[in-house]
BAFI-62030 format. One record per residue (C-alpha): z, x, y negated. Coordinates in Angstrom, 3 decimals, always signed. Example, Ala and Ser with C-alpha at 12.3 -4.5 7.8 and 13.67 -1.06 7.14 Angstrom:
REM residues 2
SITE        zz        xx        yy
SITE    +7.800   +12.300    +4.500
SITE    +7.140   +13.670    +1.060
***
This chain:
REM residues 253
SITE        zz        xx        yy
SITE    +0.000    +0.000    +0.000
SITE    +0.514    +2.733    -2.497
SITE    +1.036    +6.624    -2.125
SITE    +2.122    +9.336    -3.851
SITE    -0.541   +11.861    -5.093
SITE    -0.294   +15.322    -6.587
SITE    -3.104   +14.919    -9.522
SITE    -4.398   +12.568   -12.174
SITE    -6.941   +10.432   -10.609
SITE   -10.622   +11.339   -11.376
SITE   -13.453    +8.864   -12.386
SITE   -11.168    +6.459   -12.939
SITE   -10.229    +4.693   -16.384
SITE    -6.489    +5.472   -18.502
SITE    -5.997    +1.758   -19.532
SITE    -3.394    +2.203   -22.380
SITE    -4.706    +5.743   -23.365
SITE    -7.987    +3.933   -24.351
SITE    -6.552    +0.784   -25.412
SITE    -8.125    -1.618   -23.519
SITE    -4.727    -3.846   -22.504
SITE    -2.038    -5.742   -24.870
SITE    +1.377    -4.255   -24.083
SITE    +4.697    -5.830   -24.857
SITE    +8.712    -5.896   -22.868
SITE   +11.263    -7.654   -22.312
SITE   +12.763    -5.692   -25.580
SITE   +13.617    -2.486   -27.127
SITE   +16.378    -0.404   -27.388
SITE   +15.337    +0.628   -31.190
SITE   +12.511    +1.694   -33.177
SITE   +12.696    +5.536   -31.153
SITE   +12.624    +3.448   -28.162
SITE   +10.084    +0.922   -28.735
SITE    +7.065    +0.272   -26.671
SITE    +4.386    +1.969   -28.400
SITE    +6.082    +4.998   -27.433
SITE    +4.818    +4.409   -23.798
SITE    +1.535    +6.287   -23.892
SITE    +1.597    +9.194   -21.137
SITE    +0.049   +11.792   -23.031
SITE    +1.450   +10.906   -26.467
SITE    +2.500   +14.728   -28.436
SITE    +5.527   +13.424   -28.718
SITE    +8.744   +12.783   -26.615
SITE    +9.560    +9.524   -27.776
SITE    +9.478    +7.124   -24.322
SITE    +9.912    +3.393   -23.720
SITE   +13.429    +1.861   -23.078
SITE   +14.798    -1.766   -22.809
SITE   +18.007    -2.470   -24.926
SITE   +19.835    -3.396   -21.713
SITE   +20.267    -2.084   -18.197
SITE   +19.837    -4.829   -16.060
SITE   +16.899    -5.151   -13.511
SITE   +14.964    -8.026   -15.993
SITE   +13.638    -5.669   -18.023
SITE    +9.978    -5.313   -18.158
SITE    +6.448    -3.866   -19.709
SITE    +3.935    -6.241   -19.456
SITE    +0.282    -5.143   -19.869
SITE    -2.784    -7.375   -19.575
SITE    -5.463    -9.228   -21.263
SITE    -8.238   -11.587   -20.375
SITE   -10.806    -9.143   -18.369
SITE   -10.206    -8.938   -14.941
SITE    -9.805    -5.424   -13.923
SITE    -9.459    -3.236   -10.294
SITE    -5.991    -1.164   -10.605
SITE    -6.275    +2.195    -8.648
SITE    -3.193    +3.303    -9.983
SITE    -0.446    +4.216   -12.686
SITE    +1.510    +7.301   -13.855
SITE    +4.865    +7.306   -15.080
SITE    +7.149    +9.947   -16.594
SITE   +10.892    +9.804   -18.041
SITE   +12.213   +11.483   -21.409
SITE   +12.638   +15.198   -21.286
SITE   +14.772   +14.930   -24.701
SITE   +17.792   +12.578   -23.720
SITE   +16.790   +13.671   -19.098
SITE   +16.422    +9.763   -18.584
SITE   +13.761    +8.022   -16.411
SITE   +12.905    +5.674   -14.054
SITE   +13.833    +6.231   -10.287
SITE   +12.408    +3.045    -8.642
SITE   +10.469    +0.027   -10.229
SITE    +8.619    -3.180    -8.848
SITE    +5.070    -3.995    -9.586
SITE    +3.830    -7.463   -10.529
SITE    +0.272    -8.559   -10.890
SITE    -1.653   -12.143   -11.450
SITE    -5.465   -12.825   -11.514
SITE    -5.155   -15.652   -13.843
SITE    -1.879   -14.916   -15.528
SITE    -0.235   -17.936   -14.450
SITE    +0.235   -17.394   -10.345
SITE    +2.590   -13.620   -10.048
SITE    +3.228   -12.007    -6.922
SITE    +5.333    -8.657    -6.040
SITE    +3.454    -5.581    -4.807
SITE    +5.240    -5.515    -1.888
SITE    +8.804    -6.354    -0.819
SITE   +10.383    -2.907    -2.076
SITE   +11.289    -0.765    -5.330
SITE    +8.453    +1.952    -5.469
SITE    +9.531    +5.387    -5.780
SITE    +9.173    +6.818    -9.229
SITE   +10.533   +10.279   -11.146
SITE   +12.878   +12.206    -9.364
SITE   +13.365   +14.549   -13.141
SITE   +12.712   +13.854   -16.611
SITE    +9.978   +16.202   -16.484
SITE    +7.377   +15.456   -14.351
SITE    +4.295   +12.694   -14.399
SITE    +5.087   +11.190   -10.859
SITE    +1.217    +9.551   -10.103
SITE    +0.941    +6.380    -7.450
SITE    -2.338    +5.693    -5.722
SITE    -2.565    +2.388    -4.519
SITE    -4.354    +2.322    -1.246
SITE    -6.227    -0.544    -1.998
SITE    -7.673    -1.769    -5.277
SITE    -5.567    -4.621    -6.764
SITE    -7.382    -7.367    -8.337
SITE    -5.999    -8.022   -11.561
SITE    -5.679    -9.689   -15.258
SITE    -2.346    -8.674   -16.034
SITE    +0.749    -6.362   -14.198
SITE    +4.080    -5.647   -15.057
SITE    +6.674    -3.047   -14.485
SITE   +10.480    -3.744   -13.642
SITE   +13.032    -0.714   -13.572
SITE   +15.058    -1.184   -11.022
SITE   +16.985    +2.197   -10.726
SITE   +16.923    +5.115   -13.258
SITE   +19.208    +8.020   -14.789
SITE   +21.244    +7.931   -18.000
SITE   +22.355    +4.843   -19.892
SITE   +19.175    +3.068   -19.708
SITE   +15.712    +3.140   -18.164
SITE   +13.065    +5.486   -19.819
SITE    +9.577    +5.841   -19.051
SITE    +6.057    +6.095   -20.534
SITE    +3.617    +5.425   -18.383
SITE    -0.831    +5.267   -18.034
SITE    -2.835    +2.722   -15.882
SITE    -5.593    +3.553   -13.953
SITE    -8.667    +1.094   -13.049
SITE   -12.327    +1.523   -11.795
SITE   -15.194    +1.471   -14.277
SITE   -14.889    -2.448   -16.328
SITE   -17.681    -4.534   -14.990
SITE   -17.627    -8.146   -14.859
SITE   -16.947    -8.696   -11.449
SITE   -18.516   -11.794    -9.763
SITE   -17.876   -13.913    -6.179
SITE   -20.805   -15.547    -4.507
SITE   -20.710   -17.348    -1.857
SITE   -23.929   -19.112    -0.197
SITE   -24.704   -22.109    +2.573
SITE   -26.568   -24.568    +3.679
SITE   -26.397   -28.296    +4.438
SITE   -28.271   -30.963    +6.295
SITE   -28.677   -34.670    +5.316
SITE   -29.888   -36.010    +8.603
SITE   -32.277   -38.595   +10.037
SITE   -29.443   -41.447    +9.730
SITE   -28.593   -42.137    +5.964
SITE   -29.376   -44.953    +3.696
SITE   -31.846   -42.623    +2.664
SITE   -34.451   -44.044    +5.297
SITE   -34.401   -47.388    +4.562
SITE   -33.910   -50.498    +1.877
SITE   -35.313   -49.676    -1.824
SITE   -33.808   -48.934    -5.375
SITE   -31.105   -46.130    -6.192
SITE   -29.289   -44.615    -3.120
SITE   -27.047   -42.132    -2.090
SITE   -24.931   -40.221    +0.564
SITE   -22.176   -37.793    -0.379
SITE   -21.436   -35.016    +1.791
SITE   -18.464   -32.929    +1.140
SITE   -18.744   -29.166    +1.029
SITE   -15.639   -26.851    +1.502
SITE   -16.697   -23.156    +0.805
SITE   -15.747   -20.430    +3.693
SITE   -13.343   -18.922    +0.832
SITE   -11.333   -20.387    -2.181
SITE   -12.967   -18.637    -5.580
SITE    -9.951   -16.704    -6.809
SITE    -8.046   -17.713    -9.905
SITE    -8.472   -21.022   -11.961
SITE   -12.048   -20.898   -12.934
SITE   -14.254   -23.104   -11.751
SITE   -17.670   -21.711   -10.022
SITE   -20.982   -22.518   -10.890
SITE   -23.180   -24.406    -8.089
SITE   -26.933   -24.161    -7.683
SITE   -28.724   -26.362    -5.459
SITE   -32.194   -25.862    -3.982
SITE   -34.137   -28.028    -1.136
SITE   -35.373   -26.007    +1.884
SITE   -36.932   -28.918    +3.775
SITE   -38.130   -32.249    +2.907
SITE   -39.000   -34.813    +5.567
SITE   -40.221   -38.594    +3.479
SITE   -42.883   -41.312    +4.488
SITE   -45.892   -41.584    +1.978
SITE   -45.309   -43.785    -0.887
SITE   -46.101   -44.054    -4.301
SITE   -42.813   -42.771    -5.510
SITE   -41.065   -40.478    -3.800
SITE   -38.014   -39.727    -5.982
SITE   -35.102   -37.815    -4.253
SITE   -32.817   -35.353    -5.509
SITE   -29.491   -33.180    -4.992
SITE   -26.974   -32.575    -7.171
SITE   -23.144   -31.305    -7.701
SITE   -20.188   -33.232    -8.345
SITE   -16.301   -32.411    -8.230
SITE   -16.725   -28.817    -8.150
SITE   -13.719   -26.847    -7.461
SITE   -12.651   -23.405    -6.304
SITE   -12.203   -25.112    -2.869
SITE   -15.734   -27.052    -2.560
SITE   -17.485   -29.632    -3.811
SITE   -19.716   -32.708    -3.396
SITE   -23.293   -32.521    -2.475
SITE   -24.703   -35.661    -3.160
SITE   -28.315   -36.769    -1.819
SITE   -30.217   -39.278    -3.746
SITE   -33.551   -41.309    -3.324
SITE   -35.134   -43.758    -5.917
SITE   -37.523   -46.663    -5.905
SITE   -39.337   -46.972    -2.865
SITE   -38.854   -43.302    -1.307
SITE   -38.034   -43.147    +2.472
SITE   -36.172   -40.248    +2.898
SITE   -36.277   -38.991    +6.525
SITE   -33.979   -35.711    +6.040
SITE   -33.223   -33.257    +3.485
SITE   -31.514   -29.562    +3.775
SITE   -29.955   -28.513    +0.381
SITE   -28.759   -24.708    +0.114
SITE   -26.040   -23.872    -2.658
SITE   -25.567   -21.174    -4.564
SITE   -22.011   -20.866    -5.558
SITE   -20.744   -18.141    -7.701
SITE   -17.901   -17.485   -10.339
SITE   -18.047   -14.783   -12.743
SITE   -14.454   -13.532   -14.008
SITE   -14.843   -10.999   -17.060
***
């Protein structure tokens, strides 16, 4: 789930250092202490560090692009030889829904000296994480920290299938405006709370010759779970069978 590693990942992209999350805690201790002093490489020694001592205290970074977190750094405050021993890791893909990466505290500094940097063995999909302290030397935690992704793109889910009307529907017989409903659920839920876009396309077409043959397919109730394909014939069109395909795909930037 995550590993120690002995050098600052390369190809990858320093979140904060490049400003491309919000940040904001749970408080700070003062001014010294606030958390713009979190930057890694900052020339300073100034550090992060909540005005109490309890496990609550957080740094939440995030924003509205979803990204793919490698990894983080962290490092505690040569000046006053406080830092973080242990912290838990929060993320959300729609900044609603959290969950805990993993059950335990992940190891942090063991000094005040050294940038400790955690590989996480597997990409987390993300909009937003947050760090908790939940052990650390001196009076209070103190850390500053960098956030490592993979290269921003808008990163898009697809998912594709087919679907047969079949010989018996109202579709075959009796005049005027019909329809049959057929409910699709797609092999995956779309991730997150935005709703993916559905194309529709006909791959067969069985009718009888008339003068008009109006039939169509089209979308309705669309969810991150599925949707309805509905089938629909016109006038005097005798529909014998129909295969839509779907296109479904959500885009999360």
């Amino acid at each position: 789930m995550h590993r120690i590693v002995s050098q600052e990942p390369v190809n990858k992209v320093p979140l904060i250092a490049n400003a491309l999350v919000n940040i904001r805690s749970s408080s700070d201790l003062n001014y010294e202490s606030s958390v713009s002093n979190i930057i890694l490489k900052a020339p300073f020694e100034k550090t992060w560090s909540p005005d109490s001592s309890d496990k609550n205290s957080f740094v939440l970074l995030g924003g509205e692009q979803v990204k793919e977190i490698t990894g983080m750094a962290i490092k505690g405050n040569i000046d006053t030889s406080m830092y973080v021993e242990s912290f838990k890791f929060r993320y959300t893909l729609d900044n609603i829904h959290w969950q805990y990466l993993g059950d335990q505290p992940i190891p942090a500094n063991t000094d005040s000296k050294s940038i400790v940097y955690i590989e996480f063995t597997r990409a987390i999909l993300a909009r937003s994480i947050s760090i908790h302290p939940q052990s650390f030397k001196g009076t209070f935690p103190a850390m500053r920290m960098e956030l490592y992704s993979n290269v921003l793109l808008a990163t898009s889910y697809v998912q594709v299938g087919t679907f047969q009307l079949g010989a018996k529907s109202v579709l075959n017989y009796n005049n005027g405006e019909r329809k049959v409903v057929k409910n699709v659920i797609f092999d995956k839920v779309f991730p997150g709370l935005i709703v993916p876009t559905v194309k529709l396309s006909l791959s067969l077409v069985s009718t009888e010759d008339c003068n008009n043959a109006h039939f169509w397919v089209s979308a309705s109730n669309i969810t991150n779970r599925g949707f309805d394909l509905e089938f629909n014939a016109n006038y005097d069109a005798k529909v014998y069978d129909l295969v839509a395909n779907y296109f479904a795909f959500q885009t999360l930037q």
